[in-house]
NUFIDREN-583033 format. One line per 3 residues: number of its first residue (from 1); their letters; for each residue x, y, z of N, C-alpha, C. Coordinates in Angstrom, 2 decimals. Atoms other than C-alpha are relative to their C-alpha. Example, Ala and Ser with C-alpha at 12.3 -4.5 7.8 and 13.67 -1.06 7.14 Angstrom:
# residues 2
1> AS> 0.89 -1.19 0.00 12.30 -4.50 7.80 0.90 1.20 0.00; -0.82 -1.19 -0.06 13.67 -1.06 7.14 -0.77 1.09 0.73 $
//
This chain:
# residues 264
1> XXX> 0.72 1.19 0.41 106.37 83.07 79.33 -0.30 -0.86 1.22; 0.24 1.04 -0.90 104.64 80.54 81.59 0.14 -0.87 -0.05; -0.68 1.47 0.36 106.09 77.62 82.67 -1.36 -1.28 0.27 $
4> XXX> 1.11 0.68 0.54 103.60 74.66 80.98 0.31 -1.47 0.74; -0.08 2.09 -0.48 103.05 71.51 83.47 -0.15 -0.73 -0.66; -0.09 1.15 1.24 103.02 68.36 82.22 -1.97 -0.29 -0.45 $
7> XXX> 1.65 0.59 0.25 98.59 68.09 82.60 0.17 1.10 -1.09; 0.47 -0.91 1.32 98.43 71.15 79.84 0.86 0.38 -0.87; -0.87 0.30 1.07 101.19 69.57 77.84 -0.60 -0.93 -0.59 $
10> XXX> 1.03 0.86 0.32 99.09 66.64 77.75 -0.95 0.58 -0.77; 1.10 -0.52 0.69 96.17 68.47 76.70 -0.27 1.50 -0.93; -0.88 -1.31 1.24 98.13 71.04 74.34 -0.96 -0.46 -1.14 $
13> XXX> -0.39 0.14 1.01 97.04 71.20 70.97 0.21 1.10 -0.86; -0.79 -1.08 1.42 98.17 73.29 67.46 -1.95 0.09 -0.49; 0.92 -0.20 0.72 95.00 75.19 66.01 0.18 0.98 -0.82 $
16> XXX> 0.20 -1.27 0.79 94.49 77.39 62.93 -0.37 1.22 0.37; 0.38 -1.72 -0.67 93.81 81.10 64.45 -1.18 0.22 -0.47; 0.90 -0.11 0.79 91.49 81.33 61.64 -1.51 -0.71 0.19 $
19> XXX> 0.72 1.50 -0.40 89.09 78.29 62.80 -0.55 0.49 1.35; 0.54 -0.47 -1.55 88.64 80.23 66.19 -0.96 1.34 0.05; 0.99 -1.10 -0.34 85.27 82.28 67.13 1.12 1.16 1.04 $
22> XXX> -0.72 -0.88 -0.39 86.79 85.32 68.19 -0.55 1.33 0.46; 0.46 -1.14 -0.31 84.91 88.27 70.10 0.55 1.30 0.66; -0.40 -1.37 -0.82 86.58 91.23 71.40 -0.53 0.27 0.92 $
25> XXX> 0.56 -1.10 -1.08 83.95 92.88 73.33 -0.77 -1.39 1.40; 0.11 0.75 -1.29 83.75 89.37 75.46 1.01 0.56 1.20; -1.37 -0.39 -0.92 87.14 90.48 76.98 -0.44 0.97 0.99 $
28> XXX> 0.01 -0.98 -1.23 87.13 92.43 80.20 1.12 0.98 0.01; -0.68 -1.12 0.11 89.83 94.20 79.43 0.17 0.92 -0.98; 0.19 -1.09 0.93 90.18 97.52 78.03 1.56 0.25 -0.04 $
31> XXX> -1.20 -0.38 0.34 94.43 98.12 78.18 0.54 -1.46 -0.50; -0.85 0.62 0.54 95.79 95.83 75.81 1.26 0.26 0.00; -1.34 0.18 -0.29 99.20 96.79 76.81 0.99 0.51 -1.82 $
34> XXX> -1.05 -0.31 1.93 102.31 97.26 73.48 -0.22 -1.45 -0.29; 0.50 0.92 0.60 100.62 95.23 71.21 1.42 -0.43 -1.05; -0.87 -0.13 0.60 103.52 95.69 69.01 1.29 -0.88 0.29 $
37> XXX> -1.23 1.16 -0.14 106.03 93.81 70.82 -0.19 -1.19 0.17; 0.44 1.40 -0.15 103.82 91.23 71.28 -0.09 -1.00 -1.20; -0.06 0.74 2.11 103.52 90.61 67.38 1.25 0.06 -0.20 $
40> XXX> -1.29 0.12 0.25 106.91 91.30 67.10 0.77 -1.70 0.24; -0.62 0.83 -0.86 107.80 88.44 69.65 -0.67 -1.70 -0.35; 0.71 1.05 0.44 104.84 86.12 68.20 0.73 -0.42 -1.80 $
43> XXX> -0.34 0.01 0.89 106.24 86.87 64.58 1.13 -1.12 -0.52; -1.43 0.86 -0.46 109.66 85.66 65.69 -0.12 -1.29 0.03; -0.44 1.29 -1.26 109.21 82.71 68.04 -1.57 -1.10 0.02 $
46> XXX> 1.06 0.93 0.01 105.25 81.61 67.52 -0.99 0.53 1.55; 0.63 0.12 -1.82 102.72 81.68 70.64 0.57 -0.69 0.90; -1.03 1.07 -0.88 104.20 80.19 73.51 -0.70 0.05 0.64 $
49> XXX> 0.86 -0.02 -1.17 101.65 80.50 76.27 -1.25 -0.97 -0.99; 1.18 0.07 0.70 98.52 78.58 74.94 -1.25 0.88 0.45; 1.02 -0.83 -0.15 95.22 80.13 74.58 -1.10 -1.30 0.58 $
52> XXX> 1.38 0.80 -0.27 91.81 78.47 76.08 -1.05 0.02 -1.25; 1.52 -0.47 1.04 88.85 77.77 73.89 -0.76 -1.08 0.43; 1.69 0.96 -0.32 85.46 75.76 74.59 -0.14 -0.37 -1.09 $
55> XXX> 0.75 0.77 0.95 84.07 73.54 71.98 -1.40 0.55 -0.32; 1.55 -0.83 0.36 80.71 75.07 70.80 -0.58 -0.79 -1.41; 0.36 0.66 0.97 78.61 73.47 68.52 0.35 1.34 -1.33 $
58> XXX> -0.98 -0.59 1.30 79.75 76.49 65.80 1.36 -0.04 0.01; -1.81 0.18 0.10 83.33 75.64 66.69 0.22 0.43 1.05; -0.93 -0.24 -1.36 86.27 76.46 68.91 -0.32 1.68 0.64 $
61> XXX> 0.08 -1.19 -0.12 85.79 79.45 70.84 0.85 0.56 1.49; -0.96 -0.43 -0.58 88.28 81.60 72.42 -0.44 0.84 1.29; 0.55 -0.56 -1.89 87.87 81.86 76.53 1.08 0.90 0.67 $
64> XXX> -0.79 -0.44 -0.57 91.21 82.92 77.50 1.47 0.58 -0.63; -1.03 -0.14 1.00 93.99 84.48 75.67 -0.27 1.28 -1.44; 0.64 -1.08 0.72 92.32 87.69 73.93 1.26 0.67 -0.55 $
67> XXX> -1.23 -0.67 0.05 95.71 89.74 73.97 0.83 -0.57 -1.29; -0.48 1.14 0.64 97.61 86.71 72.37 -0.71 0.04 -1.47; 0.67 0.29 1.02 94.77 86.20 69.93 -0.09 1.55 -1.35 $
70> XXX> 0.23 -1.53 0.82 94.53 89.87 68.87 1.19 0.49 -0.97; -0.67 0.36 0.91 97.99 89.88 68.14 0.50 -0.90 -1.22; -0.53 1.00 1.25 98.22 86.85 66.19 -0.98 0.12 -1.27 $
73> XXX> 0.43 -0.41 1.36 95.12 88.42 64.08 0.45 1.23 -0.75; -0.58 -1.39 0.67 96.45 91.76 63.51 1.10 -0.34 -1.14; -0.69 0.55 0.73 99.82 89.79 61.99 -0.51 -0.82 -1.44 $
76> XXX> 0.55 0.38 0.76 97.44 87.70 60.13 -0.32 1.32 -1.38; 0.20 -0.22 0.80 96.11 90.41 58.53 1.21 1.29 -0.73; -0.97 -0.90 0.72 99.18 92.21 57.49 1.09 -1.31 -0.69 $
79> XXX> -0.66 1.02 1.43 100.13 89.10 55.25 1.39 -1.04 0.80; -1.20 0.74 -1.19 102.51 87.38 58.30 -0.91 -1.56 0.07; -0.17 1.38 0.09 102.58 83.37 58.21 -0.38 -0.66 1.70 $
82> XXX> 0.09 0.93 -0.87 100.75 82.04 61.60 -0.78 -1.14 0.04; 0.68 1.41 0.23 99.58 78.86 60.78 -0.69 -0.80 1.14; 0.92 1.16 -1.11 99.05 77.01 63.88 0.16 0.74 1.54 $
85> XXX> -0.37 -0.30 -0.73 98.97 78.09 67.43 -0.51 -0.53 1.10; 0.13 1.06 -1.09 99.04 76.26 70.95 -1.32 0.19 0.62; 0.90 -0.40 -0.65 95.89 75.86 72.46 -0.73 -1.20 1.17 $
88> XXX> 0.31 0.79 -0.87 94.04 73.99 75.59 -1.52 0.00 0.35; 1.86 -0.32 -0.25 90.00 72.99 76.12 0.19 0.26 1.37; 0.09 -0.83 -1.76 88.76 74.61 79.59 -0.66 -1.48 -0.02 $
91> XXX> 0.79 1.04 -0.57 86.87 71.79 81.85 -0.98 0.07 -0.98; 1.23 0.62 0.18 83.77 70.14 80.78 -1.03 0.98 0.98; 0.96 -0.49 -1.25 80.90 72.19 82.56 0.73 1.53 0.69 $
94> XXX> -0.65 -1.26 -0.76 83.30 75.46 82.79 -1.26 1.18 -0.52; 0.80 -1.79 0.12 80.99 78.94 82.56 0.60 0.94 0.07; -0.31 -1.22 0.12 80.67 82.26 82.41 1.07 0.42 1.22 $
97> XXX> -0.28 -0.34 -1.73 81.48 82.85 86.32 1.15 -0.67 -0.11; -1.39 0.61 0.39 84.47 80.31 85.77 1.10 1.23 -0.83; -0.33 -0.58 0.88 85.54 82.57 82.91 0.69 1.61 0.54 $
100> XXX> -0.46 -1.27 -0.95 85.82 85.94 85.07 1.02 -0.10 0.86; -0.84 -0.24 -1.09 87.29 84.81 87.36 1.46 -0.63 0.22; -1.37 0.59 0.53 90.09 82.81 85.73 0.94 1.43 -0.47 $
103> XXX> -0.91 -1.39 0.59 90.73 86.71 84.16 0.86 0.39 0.98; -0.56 -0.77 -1.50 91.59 87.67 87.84 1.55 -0.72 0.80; -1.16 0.43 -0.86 93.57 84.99 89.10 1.08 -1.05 -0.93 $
106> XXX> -0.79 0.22 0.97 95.17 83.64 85.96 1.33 0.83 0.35; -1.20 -0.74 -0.15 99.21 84.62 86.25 0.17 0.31 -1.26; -0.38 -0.29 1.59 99.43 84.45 82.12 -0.19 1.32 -0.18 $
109> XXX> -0.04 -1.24 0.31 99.44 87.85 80.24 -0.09 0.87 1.02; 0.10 -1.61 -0.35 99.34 91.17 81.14 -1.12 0.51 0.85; 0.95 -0.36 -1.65 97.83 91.95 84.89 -1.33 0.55 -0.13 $
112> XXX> 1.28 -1.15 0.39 94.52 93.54 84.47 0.13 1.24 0.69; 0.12 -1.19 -0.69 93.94 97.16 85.56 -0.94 -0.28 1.10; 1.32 0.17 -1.14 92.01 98.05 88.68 -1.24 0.10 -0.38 $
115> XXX> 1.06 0.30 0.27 89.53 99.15 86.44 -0.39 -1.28 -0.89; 0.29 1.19 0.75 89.05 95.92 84.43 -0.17 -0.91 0.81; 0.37 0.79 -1.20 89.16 94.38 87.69 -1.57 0.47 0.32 $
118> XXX> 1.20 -0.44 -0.49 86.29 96.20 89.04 -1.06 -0.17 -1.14; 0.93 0.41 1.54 84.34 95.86 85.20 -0.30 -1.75 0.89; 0.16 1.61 -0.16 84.69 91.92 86.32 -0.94 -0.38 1.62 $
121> XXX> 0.33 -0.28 -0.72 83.73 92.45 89.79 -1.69 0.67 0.07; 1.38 -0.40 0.86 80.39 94.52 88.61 -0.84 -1.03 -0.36; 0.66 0.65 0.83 79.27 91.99 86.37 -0.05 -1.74 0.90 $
124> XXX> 0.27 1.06 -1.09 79.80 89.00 89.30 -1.63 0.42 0.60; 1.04 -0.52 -0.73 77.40 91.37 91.28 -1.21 0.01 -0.63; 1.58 0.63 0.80 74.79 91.39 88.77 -0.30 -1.42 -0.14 $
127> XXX> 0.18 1.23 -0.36 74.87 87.63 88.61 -0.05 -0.66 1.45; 0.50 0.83 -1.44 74.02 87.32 92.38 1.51 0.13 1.15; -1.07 -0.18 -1.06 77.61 87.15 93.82 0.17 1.29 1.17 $
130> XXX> -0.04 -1.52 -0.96 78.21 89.19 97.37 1.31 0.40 -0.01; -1.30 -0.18 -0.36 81.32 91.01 98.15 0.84 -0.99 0.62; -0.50 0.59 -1.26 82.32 88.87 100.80 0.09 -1.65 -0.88 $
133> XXX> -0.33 1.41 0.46 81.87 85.46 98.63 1.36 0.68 -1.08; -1.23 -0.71 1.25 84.43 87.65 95.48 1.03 -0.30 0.55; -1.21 0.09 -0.12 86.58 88.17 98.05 0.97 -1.05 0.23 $
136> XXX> -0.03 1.22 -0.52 87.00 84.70 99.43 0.76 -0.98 -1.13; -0.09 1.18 1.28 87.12 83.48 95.38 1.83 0.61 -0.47; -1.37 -0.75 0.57 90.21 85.89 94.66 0.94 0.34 0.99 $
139> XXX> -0.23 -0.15 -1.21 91.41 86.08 98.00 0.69 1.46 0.06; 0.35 -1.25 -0.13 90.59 89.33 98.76 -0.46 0.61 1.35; 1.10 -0.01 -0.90 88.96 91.08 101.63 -0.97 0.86 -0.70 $
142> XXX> 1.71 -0.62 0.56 85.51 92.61 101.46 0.16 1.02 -0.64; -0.21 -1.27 0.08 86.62 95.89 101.61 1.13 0.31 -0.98; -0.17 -0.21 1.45 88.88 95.67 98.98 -0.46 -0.04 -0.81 $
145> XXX> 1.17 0.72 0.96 86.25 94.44 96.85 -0.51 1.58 -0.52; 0.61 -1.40 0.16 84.66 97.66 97.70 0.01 1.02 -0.47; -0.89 -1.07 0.83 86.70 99.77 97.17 0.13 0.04 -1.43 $
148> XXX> -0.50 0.15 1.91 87.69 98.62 93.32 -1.49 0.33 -0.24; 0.84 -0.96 0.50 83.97 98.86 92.75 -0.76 0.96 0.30; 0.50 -1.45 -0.31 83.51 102.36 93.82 0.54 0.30 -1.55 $
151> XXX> -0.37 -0.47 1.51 85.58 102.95 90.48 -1.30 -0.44 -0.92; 1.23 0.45 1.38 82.32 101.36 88.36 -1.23 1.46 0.12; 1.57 -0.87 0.03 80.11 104.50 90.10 0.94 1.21 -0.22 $
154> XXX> -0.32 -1.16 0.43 82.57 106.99 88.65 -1.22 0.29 -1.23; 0.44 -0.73 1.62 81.53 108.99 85.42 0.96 -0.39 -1.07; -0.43 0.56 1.59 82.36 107.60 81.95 1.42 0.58 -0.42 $
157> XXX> -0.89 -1.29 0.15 84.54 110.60 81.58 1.17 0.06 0.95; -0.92 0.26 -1.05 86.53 109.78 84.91 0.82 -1.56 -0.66; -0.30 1.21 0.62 86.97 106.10 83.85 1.03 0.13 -1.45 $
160> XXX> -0.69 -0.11 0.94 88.36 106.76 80.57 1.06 0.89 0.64; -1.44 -0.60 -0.57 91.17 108.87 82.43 0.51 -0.82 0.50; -0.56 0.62 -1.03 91.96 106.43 84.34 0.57 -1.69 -0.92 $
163> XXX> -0.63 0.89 0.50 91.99 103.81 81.51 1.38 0.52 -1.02; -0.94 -0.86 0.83 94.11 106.51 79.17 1.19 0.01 1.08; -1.46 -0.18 -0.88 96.69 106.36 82.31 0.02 1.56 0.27 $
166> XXX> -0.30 -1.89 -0.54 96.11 110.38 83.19 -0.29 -0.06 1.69; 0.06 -0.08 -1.18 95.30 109.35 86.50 0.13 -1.82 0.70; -0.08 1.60 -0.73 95.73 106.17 88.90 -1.02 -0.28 0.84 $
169> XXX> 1.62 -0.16 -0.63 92.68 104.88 90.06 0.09 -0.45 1.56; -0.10 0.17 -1.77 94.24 104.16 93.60 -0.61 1.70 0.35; -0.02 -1.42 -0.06 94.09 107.84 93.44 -1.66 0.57 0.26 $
172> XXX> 1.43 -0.31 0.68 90.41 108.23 92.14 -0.51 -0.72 1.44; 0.38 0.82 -1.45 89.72 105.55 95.00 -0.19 1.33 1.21; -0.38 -0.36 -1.03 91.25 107.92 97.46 -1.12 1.24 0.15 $
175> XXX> 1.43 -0.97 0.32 88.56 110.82 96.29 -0.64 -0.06 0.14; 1.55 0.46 0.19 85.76 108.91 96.01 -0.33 -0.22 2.00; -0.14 0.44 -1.32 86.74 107.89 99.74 -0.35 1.28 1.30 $
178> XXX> -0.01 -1.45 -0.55 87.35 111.55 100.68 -1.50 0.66 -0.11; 1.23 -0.83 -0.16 84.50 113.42 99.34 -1.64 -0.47 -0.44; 1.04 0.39 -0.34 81.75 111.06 99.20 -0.70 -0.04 -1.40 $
181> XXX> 0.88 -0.73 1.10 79.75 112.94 96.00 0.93 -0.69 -1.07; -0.64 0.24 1.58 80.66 111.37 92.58 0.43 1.41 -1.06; -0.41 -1.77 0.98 80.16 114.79 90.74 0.82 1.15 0.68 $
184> XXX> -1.89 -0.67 -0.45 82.89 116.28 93.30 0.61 -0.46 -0.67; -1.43 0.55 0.61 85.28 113.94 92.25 -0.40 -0.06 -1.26; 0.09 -0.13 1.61 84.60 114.29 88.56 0.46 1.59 -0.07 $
187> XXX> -0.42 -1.48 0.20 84.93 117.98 88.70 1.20 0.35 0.98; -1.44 -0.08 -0.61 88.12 117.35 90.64 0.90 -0.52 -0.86; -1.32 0.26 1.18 89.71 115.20 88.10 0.30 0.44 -1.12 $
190> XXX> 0.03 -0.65 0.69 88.52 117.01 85.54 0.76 1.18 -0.32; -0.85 -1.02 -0.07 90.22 120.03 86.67 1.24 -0.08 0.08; -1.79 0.39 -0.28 93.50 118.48 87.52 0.08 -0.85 -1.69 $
193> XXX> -0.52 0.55 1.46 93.54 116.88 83.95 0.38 1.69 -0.77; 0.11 -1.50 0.89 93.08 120.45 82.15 1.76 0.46 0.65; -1.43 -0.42 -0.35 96.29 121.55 84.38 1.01 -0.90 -0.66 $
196> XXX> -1.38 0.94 1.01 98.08 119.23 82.80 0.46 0.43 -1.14; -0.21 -0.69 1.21 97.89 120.84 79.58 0.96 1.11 0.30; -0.80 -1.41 0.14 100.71 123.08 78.69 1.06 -0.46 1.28 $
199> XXX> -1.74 0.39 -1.06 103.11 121.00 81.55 0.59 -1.22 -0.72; -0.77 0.82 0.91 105.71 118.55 81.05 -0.21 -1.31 1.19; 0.89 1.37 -0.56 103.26 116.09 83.63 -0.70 -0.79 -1.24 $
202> XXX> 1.27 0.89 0.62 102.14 112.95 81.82 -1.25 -0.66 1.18; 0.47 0.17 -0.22 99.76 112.14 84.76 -0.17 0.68 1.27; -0.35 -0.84 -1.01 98.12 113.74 87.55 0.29 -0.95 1.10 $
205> XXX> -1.04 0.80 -1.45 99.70 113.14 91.12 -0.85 0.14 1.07; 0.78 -0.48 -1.09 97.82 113.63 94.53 0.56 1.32 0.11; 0.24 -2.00 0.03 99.22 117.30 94.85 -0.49 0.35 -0.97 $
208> XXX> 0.75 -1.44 1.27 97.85 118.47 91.57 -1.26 -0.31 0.51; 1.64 0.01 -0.02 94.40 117.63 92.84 -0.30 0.19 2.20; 0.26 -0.87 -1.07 95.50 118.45 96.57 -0.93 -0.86 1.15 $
211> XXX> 0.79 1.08 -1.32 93.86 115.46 98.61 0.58 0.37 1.31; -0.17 -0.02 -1.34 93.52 116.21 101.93 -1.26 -0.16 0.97; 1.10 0.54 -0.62 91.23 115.68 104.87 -1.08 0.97 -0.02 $
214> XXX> 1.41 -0.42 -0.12 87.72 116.57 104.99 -0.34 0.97 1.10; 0.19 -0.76 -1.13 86.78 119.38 107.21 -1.94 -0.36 0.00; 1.61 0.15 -0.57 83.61 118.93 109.39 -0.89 1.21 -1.00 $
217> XXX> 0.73 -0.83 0.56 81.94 121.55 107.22 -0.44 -0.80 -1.72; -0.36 1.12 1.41 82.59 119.28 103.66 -0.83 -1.15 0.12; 0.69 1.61 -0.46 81.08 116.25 105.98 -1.45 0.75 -0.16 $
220> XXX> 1.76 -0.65 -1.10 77.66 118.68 107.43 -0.60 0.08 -1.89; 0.80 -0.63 1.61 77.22 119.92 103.47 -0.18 -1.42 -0.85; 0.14 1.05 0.47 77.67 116.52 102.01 -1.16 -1.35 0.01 $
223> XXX> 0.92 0.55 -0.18 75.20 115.03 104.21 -1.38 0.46 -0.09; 0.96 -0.54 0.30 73.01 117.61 103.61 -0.79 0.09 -0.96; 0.37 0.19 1.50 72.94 117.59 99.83 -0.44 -1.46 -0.33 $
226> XXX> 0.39 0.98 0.14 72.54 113.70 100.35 -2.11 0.10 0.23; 1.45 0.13 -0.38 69.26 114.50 102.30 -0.96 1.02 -0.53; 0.91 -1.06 1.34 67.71 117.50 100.00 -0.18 -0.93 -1.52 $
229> XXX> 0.39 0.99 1.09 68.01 114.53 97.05 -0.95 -0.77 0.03; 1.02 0.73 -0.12 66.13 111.90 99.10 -0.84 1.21 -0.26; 1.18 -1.14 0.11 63.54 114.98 99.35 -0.23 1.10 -1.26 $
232> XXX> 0.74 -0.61 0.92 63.27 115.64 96.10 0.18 1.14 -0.42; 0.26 -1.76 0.01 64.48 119.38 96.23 0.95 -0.14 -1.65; -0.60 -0.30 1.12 65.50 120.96 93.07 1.47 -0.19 -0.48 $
235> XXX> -1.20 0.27 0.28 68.46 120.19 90.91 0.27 1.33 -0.22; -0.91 -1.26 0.00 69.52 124.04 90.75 -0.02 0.56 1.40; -0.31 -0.63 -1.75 69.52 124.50 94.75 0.70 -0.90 0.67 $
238> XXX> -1.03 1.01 -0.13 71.28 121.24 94.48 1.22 0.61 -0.05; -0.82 -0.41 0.49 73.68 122.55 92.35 0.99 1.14 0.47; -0.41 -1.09 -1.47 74.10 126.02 94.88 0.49 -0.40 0.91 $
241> XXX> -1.36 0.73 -1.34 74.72 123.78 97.94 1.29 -0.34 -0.80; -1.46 0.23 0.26 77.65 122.24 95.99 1.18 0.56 -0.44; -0.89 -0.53 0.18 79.03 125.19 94.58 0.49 0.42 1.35 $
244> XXX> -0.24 -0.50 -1.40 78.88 126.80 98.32 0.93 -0.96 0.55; -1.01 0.72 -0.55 80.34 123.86 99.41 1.43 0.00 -0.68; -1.34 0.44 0.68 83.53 123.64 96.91 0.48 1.82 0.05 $
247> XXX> -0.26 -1.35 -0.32 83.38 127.80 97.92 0.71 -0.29 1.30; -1.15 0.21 -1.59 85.09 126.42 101.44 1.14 0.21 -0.27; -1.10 0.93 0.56 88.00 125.14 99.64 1.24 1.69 -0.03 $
250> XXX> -1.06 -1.23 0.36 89.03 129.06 99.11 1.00 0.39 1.09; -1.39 -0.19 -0.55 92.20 130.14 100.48 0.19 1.45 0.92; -0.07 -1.31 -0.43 91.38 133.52 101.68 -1.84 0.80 0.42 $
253> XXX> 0.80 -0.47 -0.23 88.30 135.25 103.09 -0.80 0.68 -1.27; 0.78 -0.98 1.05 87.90 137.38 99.96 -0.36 -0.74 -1.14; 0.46 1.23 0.97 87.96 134.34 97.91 -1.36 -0.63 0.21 $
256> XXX> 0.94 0.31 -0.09 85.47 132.87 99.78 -1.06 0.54 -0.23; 1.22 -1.07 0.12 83.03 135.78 99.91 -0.17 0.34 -1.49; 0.03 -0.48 1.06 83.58 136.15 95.98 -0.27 -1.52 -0.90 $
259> XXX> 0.72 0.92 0.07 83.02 132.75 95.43 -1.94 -0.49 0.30; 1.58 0.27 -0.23 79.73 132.49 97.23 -0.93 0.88 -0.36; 0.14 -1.24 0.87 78.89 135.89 95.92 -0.98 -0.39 -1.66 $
262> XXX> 0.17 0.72 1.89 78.99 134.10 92.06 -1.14 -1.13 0.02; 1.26 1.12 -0.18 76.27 131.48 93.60 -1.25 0.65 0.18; 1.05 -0.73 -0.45 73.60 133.82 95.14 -0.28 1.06 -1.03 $
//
């Protein structure tokens, strides 16, 4: 629980749950965490952290405190008694951009992920913000910035691993860093998820997917397939350079030659 100064004791008050606009898919985050102990603990003892809400000419509406709120409707609707719960108006003149970035550097609830970070980060950048001002606001450097949103130019399919917890997106970072190509690293995590099946791994690790450094041949093909895209060349001679290229990777001469073999 967070400890409540005396300015947002002052400007505490008790609201009906019910009485509050309530959107889900405003929230930036996607791991709500064990919801379960949180209702458990709200059931018990009440909210104890307050929630934010803005005044809106249709009513109160809930800025900060999604987690909190979710549990105290879920309880609601399983016939549980929360009548009133603590809550605090944001400034006069607070926004969207306010709103993000309170998600980030707020200490209350449950940390955000890297990707929910980077979701927030994203959606700065479409509203004009540069790296270099983000980092400044969250005290950050640039290049961290960067880094988190390299995770937004994964694949849908990567992302959801990474919010399911099968992989750690420092990890995914470290890939994206390594081999440059998005659809490498998708058909890298992809494959190290499948191994998982049938072990007694709940997530993969850097050896199951075997990060290591880039050989000058990985760099020459990488930049190559970059510059056959600007130019337009076909997506199935695309598709050849990259198998050829992930044909390096083999372990043995006869591998290789039976690999590149299966391309030509």
């Amino acid at each position: 629980m967070t400890k409540i100064n005396d300015t947002t004791r002052r400007n505490m008050f008790f609201i009906d749950p019910r009485s509050i606009i309530f959107d889900p898919a405003e929230n930036p985050r996607v791991d709500y965490g064990n919801l379960k102990e949180l209702e458990a603990s709200i059931a018990q003892h009440g909210v104890k952290d307050p929630i934010s809400i803005k005044n809106t000419p249709e009513g109160p509406k809930l800025i900060h405190g999604f987690r909190r709120m979710t549990a105290t409707m879920n309880l609601l609707a399983r016939g549980e008694d929360v009548a009133r719960i603590p809550a605090i108006p944001v400034p006069k003149g607070y926004n969207e951009e306010d709103a993000l970035l309170d998600h980030i550097i707020r200490n209350t609830g449950k940390p955000l992920t890297a990707m929910e970070e980077a979701g927030i980060y994203k959606t700065m950048i479409g509203k004009g913000y540069k790296q270099t001002e983000i980092g400044k606001l969250v005290g950050k450097t640039q290049g961290a910035i960067s880094n988190i949103l390299k995770l937004t130019e994964t694949s849908k399919e990567v992302q959801n691993y990474i919010n399911d917890g099968l992989i750690a997106s420092s990890l995914v970072m470290k890939l994206v860093k390594t081999h440059k190509d998005q659809k490498i690293v998708e058909r890298i995590v992809i494959s190290a998820i499948e191994k998982l099946n049938g072990t007694k791994d709940k997530k993969v690790t850097e050896k199951t997917v075997m990060v290591k450094r880039v050989s000058k041949y990985h760099k020459l093909f990488t930049g190559s397939i970059e510059v056959m895209r600007s130019n337009k060349v076909s997506d199935s001679k695309i598709a050849k350079a990259e198998a050829i290229m992930e044909a390096l990777d083999a372990e043995t001469p006869e591998a290789l030659a039976d690999a590149i073999l299966a391309v030509l």
